[in-house]
C-alpha positions in Angstrom: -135.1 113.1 237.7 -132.5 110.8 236.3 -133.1 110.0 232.4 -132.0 106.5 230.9 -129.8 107.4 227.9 -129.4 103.8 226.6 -131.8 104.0 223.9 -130.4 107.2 222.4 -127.2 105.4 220.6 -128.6 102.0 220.9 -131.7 103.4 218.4 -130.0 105.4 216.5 -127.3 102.9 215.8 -129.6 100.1 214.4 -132.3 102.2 213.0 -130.0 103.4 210.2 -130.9 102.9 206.2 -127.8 102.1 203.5 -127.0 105.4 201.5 -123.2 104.3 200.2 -123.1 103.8 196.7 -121.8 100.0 196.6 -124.6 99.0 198.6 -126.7 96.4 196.2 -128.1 93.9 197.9 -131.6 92.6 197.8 -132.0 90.8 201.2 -130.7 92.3 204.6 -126.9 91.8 205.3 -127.4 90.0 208.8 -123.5 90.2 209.3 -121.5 93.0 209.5 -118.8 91.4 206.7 -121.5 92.2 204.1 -121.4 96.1 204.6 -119.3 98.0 202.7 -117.7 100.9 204.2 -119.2 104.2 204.1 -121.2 106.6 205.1 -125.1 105.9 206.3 -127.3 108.2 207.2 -130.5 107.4 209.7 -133.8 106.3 208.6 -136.1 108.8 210.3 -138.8 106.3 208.8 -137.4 103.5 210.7 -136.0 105.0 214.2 -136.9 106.7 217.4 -135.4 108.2 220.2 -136.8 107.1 223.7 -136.1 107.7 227.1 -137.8 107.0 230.4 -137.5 108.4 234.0 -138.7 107.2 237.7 -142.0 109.2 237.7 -142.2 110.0 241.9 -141.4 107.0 242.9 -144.4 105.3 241.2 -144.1 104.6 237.2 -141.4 104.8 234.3 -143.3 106.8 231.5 -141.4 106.6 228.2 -141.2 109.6 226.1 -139.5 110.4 222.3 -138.1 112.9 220.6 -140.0 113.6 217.2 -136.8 115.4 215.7 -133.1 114.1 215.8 -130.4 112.8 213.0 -127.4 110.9 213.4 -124.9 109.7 210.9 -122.4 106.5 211.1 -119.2 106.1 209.1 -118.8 102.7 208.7 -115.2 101.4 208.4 -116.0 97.5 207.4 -112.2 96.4 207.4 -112.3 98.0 211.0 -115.5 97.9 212.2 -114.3 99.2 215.6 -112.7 102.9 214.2 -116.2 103.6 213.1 -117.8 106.7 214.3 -121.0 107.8 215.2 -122.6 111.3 216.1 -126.1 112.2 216.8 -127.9 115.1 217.8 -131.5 115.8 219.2 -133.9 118.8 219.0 -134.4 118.4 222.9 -137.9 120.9 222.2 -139.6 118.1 219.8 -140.3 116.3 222.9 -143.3 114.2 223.3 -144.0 112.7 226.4 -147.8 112.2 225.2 -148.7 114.7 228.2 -148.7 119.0 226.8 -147.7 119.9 230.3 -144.9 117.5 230.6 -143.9 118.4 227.3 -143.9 122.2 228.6 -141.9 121.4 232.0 -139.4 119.4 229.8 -138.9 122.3 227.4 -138.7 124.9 230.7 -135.3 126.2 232.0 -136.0 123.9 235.5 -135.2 120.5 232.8 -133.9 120.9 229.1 -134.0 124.2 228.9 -134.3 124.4 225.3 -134.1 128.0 225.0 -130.0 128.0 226.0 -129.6 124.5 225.1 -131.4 124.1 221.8 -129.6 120.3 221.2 -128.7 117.8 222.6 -125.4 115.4 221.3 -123.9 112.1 221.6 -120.3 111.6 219.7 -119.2 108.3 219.7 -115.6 107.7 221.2 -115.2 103.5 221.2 -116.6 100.8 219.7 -116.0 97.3 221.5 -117.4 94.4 219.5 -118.4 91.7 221.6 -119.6 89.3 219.3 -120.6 89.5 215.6 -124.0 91.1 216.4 -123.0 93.2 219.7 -120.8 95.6 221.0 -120.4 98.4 223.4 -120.5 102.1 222.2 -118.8 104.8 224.0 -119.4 108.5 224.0 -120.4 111.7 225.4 -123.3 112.3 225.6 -124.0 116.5 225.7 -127.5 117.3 227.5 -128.3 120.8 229.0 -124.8 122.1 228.3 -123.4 119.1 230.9 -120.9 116.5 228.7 -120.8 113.3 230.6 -119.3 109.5 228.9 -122.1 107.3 228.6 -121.4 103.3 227.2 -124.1 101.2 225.3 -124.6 97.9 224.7 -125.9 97.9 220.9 -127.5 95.5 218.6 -126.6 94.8 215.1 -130.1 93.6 213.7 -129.1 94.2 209.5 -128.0 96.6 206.7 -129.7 97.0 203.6 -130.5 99.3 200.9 -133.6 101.8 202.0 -136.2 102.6 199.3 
């Protein structure tokens, strides 16, 4: 089974909510030069996790994990030195099927039981325009660390309520 990892970073890293003290404003920043530096925490509210896999040969199911945070420090003046970490509870996974959940959570896939997380630590940020970029990282899954790189969206900041 071979699981897509894009969305992991890609959602986490749009999906987060404005927690740094100078944030004030009343209509979403849609450029990154309105976001003060900081730290931001995610919006569980506002943000999922999704994957999908090649189903034998005959569908791509999608599946989310329920519980997962992820924090970005934001460096505005340097938008590439920012950081971002997230990690997963790889046993709040809901593939919408009990026994799929239950082979997912079993020692032949995530194995939850030794692994009980899952990470991704950011290690490059590549700005490729003022709304994309690519983020690089490792990504930790079932004890195995390999570098994944996403293309990411910058959809708007603003203060959560």
């Amino acid at each position: 089974m071979r699981l897509s990892t894009l969305p992991l970073a890609a959602a986490a890293l749009i999906a987060f909510g404005a927690s740094a003290q100078d944030f004030k404003y009343t209509a979403p920043a849609t450029s990154l030069a309105g976001v003060p530096s900081g730290t931001y925490e995610l919006d569980k509210n506002h943000a999922s996790i999704l994957f999908s896999y090649l189903h034998m040969g005959f569908s791509h199911p999608v599946s989310r994990f329920k519980h997962f945070d992820a924090t970005l420090k934001f460096d505005a003046t340097h938008p590439e030195a920012s950081k971002i970490d997230v990690t997963i509870n790889p046993g709040s996974v809901d593939s919408g099927s009990e026994a799929m959940d239950t082979k997912f959570a079993s020692k032949e896939l995530f194995d939850i039981a030794q692994f009980p997380s899952a990470t991704f630590t950011s290690t490059r940020i590549v700005q490729t325009s003022p709304t994309t970029g690519k983020l690089t990282g490792e990504l930790t899954l079932h004890g195995v660390t390999k570098p994944v790189t996403l293309d990411v969206t910058f959809n708007g900041a603003g203060p959560t309520r």
